[in-house]
PDB file with one MODEL, atoms N, CA, C and O in Angstrom:
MODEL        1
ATOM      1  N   UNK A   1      -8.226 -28.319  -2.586  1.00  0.00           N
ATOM      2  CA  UNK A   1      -7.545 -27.340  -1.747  1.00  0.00           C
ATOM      3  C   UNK A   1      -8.311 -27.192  -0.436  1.00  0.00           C
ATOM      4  O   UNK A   1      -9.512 -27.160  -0.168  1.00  0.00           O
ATOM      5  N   UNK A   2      -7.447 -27.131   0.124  1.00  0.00           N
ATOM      6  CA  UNK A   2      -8.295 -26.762   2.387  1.00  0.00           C
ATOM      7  C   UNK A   2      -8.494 -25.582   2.103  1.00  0.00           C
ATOM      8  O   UNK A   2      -7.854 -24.926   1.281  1.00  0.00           O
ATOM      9  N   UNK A   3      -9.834 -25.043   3.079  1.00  0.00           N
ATOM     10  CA  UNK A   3      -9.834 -23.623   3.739  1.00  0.00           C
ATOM     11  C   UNK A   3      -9.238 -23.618   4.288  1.00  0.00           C
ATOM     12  O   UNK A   3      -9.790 -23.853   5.363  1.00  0.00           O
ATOM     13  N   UNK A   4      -7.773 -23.440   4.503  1.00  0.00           N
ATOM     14  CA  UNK A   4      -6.977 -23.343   5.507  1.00  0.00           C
ATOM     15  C   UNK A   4      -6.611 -21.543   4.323  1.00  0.00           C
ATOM     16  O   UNK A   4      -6.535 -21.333   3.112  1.00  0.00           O
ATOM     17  N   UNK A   5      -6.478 -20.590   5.690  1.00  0.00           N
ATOM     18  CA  UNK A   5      -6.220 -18.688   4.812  1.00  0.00           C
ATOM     19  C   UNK A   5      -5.120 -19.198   4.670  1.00  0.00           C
ATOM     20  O   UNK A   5      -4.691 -20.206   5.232  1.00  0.00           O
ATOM     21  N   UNK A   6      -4.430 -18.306   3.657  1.00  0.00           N
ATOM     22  CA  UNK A   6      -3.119 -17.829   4.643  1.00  0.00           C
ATOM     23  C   UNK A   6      -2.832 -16.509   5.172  1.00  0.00           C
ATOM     24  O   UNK A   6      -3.357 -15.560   4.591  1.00  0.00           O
ATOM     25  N   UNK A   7      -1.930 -16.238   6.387  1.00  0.00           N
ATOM     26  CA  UNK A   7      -2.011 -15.546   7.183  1.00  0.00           C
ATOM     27  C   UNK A   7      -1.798 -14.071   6.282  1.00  0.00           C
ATOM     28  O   UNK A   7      -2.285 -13.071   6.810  1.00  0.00           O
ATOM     29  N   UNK A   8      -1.114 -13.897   4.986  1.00  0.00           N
ATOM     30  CA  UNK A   8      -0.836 -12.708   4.411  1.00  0.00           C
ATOM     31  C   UNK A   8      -1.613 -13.373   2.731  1.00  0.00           C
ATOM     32  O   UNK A   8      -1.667 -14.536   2.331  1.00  0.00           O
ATOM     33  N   UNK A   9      -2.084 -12.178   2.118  1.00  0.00           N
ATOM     34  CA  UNK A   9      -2.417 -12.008   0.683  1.00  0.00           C
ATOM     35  C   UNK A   9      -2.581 -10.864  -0.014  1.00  0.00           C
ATOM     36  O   UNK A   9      -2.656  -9.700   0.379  1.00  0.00           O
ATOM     37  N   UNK A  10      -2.633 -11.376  -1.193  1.00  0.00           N
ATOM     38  CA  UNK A  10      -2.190 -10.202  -2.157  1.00  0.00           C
ATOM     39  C   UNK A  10      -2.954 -10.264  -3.340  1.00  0.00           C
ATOM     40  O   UNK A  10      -2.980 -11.345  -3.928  1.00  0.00           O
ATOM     41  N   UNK A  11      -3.716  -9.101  -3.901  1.00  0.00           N
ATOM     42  CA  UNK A  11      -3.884  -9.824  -5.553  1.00  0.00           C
ATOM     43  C   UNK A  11      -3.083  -9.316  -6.729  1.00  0.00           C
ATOM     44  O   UNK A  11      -3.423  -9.344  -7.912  1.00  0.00           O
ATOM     45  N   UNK A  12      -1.677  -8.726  -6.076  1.00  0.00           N
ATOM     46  CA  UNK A  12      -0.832  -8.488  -7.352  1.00  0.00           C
ATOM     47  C   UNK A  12       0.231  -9.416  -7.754  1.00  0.00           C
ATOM     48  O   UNK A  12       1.165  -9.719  -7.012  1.00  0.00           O
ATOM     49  N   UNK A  13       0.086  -9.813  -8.821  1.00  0.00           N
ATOM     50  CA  UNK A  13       0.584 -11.296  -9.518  1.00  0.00           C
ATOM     51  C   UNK A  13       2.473 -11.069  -9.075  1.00  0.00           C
ATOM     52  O   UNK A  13       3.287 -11.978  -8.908  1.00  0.00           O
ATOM     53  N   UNK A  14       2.726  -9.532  -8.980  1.00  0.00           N
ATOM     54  CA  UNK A  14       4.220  -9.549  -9.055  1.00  0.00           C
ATOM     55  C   UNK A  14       4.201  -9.557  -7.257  1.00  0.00           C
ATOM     56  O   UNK A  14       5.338  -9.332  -6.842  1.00  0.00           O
ATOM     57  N   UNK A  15       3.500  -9.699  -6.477  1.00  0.00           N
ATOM     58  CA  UNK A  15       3.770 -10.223  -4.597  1.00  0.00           C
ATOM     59  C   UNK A  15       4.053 -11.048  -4.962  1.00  0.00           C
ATOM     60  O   UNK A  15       3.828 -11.521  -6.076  1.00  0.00           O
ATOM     61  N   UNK A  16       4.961 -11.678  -3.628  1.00  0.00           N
ATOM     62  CA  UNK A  16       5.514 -13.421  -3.274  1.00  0.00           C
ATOM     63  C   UNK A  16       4.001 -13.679  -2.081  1.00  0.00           C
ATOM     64  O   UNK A  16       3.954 -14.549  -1.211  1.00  0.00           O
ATOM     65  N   UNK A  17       3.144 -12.880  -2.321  1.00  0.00           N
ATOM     66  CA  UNK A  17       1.948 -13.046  -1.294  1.00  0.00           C
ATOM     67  C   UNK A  17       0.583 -13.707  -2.366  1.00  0.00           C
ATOM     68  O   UNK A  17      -0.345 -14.347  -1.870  1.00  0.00           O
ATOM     69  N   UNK A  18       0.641 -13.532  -3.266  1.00  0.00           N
ATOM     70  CA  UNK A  18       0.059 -13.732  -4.706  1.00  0.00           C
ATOM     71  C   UNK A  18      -0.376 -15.099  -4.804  1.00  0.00           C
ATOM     72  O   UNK A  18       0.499 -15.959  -4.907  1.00  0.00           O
ATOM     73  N   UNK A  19      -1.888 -15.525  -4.787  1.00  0.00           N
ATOM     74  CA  UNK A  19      -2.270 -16.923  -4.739  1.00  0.00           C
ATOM     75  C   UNK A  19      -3.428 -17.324  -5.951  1.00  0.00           C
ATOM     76  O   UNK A  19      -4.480 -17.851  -5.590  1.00  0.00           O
ATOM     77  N   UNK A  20      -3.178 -17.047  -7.395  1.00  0.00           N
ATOM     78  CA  UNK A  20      -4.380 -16.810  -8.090  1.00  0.00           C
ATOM     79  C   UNK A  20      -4.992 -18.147  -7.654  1.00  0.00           C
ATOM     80  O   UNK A  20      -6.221 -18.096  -7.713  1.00  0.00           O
ATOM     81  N   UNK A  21      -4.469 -19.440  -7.193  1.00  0.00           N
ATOM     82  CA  UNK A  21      -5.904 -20.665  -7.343  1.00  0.00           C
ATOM     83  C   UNK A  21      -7.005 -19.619  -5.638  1.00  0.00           C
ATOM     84  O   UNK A  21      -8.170 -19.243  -5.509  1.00  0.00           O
ATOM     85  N   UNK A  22      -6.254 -19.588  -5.092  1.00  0.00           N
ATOM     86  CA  UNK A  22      -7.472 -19.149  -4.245  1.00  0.00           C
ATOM     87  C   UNK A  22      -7.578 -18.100  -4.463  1.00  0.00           C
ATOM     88  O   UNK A  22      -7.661 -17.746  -3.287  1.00  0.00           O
ATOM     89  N   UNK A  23      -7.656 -17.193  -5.009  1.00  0.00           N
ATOM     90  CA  UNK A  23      -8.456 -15.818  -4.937  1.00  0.00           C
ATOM     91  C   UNK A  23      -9.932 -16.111  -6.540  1.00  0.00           C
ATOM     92  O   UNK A  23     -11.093 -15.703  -6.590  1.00  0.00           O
ATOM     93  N   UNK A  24      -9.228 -16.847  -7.436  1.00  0.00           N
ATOM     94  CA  UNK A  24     -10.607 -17.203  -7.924  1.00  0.00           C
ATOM     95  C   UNK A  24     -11.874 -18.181  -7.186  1.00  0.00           C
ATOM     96  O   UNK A  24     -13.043 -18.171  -7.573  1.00  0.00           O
ATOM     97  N   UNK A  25     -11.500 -18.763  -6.387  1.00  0.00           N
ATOM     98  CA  UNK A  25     -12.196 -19.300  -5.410  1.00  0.00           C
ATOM     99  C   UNK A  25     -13.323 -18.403  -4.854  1.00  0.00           C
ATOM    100  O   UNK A  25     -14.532 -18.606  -4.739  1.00  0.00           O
ATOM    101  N   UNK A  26     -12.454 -17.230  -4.512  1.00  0.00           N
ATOM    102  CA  UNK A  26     -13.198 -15.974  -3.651  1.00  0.00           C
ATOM    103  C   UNK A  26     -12.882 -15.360  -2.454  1.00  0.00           C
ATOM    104  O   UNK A  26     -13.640 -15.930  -1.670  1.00  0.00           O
ATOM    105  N   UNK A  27     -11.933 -14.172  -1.514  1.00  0.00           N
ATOM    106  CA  UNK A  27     -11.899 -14.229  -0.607  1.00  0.00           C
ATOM    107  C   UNK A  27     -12.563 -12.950  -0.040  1.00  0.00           C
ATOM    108  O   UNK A  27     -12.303 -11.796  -0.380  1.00  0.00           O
ATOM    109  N   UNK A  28     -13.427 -13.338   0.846  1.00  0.00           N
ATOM    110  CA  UNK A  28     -14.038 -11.924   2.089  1.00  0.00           C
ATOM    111  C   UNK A  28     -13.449 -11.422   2.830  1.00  0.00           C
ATOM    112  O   UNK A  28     -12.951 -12.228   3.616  1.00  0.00           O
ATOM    113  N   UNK A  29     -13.258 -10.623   2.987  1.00  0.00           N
ATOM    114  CA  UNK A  29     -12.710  -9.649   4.022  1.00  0.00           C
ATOM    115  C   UNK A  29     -12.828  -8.904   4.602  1.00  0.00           C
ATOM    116  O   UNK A  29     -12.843  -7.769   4.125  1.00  0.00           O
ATOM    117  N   UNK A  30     -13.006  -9.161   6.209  1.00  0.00           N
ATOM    118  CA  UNK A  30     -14.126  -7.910   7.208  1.00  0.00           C
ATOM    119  C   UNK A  30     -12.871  -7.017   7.944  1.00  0.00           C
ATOM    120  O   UNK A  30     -11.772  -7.407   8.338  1.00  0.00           O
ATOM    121  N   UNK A  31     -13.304  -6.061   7.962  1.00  0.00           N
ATOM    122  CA  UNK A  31     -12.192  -5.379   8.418  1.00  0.00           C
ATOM    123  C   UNK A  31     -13.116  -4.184   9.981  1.00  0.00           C
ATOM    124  O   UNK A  31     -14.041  -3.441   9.654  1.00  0.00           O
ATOM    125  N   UNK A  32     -12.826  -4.220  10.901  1.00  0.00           N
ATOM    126  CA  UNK A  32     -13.370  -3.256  12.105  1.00  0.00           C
ATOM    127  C   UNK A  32     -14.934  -3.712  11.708  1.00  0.00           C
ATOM    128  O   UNK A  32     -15.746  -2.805  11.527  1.00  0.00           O
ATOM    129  N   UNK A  33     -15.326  -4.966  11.583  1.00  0.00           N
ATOM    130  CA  UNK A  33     -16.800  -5.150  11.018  1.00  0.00           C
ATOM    131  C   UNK A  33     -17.609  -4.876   9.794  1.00  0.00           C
ATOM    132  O   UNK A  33     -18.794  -5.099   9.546  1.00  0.00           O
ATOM    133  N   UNK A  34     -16.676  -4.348   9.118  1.00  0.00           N
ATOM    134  CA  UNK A  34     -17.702  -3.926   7.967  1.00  0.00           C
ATOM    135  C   UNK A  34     -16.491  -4.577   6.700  1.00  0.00           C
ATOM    136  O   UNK A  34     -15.266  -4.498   6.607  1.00  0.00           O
ATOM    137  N   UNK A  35     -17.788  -5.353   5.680  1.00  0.00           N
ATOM    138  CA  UNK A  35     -16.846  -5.852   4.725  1.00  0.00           C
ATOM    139  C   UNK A  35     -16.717  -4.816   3.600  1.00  0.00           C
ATOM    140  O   UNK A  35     -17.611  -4.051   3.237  1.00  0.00           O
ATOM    141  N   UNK A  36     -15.177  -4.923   2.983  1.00  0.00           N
ATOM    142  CA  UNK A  36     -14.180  -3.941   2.015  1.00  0.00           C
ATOM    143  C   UNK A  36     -14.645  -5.288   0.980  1.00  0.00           C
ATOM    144  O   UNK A  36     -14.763  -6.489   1.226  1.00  0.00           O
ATOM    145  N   UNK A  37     -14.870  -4.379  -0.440  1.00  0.00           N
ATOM    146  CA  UNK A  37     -14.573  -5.573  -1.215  1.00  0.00           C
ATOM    147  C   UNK A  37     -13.472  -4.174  -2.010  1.00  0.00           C
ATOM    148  O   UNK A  37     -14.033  -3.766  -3.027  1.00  0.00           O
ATOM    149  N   UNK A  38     -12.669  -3.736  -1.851  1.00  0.00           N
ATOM    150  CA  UNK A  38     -11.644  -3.011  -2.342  1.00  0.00           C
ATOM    151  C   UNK A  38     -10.092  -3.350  -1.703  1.00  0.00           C
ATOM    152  O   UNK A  38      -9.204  -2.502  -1.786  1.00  0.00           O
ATOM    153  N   UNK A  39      -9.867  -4.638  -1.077  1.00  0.00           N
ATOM    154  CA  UNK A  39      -8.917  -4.948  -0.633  1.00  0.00           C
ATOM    155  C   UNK A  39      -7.627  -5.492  -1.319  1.00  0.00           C
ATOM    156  O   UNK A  39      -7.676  -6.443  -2.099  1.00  0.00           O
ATOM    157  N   UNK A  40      -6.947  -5.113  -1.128  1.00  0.00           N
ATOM    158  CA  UNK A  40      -5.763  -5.008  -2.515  1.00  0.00           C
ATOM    159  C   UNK A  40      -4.467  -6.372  -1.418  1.00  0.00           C
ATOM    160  O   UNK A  40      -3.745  -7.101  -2.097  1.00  0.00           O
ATOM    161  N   UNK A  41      -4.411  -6.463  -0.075  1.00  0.00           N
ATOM    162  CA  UNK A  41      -3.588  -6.970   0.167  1.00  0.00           C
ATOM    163  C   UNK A  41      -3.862  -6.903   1.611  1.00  0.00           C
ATOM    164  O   UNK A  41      -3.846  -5.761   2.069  1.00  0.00           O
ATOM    165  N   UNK A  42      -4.173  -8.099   2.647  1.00  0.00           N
ATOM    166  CA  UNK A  42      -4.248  -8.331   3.911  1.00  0.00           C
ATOM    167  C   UNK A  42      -2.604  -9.033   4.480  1.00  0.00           C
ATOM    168  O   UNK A  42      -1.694  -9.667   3.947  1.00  0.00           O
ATOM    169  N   UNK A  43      -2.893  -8.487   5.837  1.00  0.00           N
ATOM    170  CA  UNK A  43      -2.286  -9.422   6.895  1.00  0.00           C
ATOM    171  C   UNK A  43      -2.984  -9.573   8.139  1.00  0.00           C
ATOM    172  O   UNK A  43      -3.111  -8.671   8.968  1.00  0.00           O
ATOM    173  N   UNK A  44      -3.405 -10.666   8.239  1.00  0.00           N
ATOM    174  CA  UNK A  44      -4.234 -11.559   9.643  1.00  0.00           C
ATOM    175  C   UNK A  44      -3.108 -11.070  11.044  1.00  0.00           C
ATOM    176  O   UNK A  44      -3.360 -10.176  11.852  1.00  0.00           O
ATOM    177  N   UNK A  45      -2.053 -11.801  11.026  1.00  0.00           N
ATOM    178  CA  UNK A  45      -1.447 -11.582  12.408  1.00  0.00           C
ATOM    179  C   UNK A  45      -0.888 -10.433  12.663  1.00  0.00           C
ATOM    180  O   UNK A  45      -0.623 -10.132  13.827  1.00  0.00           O
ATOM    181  N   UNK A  46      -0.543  -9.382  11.354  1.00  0.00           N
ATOM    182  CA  UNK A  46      -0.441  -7.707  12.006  1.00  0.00           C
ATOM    183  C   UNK A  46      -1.266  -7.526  12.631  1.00  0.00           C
ATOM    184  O   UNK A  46      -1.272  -7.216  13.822  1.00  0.00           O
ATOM    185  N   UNK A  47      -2.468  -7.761  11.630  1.00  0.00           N
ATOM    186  CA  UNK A  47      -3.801  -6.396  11.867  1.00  0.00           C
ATOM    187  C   UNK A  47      -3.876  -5.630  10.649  1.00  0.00           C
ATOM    188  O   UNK A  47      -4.643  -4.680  10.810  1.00  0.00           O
ATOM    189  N   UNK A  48      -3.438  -5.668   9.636  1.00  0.00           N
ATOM    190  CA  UNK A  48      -4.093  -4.529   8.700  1.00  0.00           C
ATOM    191  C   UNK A  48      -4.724  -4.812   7.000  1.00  0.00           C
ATOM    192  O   UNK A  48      -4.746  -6.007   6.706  1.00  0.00           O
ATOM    193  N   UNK A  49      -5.049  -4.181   6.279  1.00  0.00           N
ATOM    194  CA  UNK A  49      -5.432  -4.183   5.157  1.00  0.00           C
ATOM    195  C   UNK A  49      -4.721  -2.770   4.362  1.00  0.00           C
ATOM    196  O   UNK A  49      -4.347  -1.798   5.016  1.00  0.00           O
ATOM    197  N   UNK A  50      -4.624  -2.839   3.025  1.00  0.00           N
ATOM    198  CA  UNK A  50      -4.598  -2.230   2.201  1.00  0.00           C
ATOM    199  C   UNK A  50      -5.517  -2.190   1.334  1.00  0.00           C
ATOM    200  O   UNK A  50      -5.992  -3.243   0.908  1.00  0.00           O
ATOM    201  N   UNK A  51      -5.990  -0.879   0.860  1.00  0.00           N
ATOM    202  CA  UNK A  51      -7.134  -0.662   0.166  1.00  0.00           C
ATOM    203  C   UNK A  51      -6.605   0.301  -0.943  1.00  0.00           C
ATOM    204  O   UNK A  51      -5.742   1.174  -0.862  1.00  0.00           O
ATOM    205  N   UNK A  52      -7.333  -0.086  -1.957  1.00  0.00           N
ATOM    206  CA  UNK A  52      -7.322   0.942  -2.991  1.00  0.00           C
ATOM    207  C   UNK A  52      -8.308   2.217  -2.903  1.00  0.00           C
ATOM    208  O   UNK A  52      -9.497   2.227  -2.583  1.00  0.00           O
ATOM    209  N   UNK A  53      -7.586   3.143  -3.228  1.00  0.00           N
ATOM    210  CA  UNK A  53      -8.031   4.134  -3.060  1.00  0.00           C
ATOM    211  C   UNK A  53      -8.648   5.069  -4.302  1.00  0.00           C
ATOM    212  O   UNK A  53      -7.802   5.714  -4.920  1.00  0.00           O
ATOM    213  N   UNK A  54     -10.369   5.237  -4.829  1.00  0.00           N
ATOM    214  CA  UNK A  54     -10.777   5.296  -5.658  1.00  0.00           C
ATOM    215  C   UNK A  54     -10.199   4.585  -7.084  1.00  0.00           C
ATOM    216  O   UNK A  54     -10.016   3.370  -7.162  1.00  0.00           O
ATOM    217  N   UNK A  55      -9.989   5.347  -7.989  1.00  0.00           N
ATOM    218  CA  UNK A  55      -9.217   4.521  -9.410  1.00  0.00           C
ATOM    219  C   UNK A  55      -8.069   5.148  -9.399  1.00  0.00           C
ATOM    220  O   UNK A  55      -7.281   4.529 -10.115  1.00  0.00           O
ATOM    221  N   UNK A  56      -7.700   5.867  -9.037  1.00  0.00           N
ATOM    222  CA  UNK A  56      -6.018   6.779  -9.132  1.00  0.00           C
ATOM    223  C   UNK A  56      -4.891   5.572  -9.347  1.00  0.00           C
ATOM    224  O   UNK A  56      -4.868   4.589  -8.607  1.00  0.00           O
ATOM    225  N   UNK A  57      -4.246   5.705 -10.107  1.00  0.00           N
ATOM    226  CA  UNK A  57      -3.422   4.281 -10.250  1.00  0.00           C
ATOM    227  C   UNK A  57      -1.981   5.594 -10.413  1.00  0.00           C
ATOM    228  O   UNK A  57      -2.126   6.756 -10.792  1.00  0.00           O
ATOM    229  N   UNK A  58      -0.337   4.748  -9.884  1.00  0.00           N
ATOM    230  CA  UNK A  58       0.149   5.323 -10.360  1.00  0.00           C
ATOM    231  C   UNK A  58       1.275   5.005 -11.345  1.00  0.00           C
ATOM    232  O   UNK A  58       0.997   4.178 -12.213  1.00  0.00           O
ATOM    233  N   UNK A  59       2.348   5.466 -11.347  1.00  0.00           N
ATOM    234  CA  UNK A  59       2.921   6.053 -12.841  1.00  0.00           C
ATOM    235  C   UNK A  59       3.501   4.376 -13.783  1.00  0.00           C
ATOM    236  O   UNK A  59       4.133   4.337 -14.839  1.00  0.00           O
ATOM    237  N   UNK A  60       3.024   3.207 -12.965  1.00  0.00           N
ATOM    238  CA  UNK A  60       3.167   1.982 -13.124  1.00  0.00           C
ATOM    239  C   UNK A  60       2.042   1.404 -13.512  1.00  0.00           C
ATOM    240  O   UNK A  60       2.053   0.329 -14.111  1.00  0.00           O
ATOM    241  N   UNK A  61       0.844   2.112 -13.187  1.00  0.00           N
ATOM    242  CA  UNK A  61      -0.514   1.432 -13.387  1.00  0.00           C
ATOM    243  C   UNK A  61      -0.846   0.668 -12.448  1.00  0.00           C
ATOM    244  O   UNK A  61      -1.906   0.098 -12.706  1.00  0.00           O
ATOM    245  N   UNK A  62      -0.167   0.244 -10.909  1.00  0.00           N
ATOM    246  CA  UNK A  62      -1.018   0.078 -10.295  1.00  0.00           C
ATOM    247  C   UNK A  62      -1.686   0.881  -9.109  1.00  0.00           C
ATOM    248  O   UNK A  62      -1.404   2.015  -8.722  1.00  0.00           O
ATOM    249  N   UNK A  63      -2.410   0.222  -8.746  1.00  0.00           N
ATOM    250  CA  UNK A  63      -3.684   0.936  -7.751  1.00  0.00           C
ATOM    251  C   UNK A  63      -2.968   1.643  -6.665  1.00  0.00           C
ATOM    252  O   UNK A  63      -2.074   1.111  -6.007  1.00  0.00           O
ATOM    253  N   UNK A  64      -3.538   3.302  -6.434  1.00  0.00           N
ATOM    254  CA  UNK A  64      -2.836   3.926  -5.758  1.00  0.00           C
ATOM    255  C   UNK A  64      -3.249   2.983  -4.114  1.00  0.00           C
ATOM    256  O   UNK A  64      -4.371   2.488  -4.217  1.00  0.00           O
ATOM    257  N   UNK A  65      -2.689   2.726  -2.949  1.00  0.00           N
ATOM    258  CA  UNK A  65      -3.477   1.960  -1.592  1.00  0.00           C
ATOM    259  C   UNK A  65      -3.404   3.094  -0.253  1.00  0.00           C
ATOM    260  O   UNK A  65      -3.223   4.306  -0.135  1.00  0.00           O
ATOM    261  N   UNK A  66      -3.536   2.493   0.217  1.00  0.00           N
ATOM    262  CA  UNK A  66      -4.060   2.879   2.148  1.00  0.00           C
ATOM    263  C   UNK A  66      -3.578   2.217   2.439  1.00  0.00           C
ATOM    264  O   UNK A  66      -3.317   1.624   1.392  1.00  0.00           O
ATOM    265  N   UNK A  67      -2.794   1.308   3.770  1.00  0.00           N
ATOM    266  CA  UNK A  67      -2.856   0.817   4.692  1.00  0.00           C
ATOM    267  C   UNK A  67      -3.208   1.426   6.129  1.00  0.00           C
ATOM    268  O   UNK A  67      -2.652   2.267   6.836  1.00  0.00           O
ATOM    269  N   UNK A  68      -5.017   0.216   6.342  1.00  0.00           N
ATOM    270  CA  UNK A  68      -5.372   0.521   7.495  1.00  0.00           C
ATOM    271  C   UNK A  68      -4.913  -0.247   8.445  1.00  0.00           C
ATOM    272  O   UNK A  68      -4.551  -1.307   7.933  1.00  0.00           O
ATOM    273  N   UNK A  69      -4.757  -0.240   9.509  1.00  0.00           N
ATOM    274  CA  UNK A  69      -4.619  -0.755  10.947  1.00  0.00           C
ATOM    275  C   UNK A  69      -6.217  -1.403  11.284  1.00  0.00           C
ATOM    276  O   UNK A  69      -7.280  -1.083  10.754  1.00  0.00           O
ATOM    277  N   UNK A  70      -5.928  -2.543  12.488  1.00  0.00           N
ATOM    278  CA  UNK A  70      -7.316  -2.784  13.040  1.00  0.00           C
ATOM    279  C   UNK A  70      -7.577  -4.448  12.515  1.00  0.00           C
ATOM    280  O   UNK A  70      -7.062  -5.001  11.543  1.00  0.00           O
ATOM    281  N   UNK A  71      -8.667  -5.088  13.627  1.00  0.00           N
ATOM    282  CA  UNK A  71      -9.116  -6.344  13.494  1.00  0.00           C
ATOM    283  C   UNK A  71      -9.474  -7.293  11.838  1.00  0.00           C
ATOM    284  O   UNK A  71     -10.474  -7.008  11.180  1.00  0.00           O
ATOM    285  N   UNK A  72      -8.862  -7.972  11.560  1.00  0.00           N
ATOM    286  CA  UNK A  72      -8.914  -8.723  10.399  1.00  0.00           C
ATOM    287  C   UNK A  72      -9.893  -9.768  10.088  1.00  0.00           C
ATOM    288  O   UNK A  72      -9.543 -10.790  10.678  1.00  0.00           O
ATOM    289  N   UNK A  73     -11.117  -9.982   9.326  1.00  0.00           N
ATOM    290  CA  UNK A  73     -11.342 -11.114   9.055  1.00  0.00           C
ATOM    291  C   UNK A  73     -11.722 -12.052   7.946  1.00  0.00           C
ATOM    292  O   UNK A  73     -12.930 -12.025   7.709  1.00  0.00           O
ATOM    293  N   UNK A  74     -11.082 -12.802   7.266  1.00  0.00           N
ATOM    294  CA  UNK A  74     -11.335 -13.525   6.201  1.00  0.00           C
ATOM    295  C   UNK A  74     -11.885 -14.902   6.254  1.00  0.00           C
ATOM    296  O   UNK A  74     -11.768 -15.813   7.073  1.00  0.00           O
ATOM    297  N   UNK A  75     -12.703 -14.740   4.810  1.00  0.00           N
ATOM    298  CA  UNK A  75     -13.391 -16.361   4.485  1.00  0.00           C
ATOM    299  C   UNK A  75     -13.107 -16.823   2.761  1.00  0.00           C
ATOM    300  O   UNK A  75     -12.599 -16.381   1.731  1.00  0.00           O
ATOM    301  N   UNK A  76     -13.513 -17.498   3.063  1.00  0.00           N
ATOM    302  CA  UNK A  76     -13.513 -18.169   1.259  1.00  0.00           C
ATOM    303  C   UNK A  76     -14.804 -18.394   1.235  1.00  0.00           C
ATOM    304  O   UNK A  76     -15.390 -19.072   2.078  1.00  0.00           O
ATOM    305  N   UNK A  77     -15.516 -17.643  -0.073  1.00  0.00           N
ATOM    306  CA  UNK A  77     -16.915 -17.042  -0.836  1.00  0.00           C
ATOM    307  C   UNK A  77     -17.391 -18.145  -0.944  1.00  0.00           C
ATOM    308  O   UNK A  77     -18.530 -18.229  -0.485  1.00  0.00           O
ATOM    309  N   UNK A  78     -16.866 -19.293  -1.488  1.00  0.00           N
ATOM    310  CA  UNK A  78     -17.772 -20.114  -2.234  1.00  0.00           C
ATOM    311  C   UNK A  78     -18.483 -21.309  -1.555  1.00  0.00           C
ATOM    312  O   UNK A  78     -19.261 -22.012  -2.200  1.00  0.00           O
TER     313      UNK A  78
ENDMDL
END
């Protein structure tokens, strides 16, 4: 597989954004400079991230999020 990102991701299996071979790989994600490892779902050419927000999950079980605004940047860990 290339380091080539892709421009949107996700780590919930039910997104059409959803890539399990690369996210076991590993992906980083800097967001306004400082790296989130609580990132639930990027987009590069918006600008934003979604973050989970402590453990609060809701009435589905998944992770309650945020979407922040602001500069994006990803790598692959390994």
């Amino acid at each position: 597989m290339s380091d080539t990102l892709p421009d949107r991701l996700s780590v919930n299996p039910d997104s059409q954004y959803y890539n399990e071979e690369l996210l076991t790989r590993g992906i980083g994600v800097r967001f306004k400079g400082v790296e989130k490892t609580n990132v639930e779902e990027y987009c590069i050419s918006e600008g934003w991230v979604r973050v989970a927000i402590g453990k609060t999950v809701d009435r589905n079980g998944n992770p309650l999020t945020m979407k922040l605004s602001g500069p994006v940047e990803v790598w692959v860990k390994d």
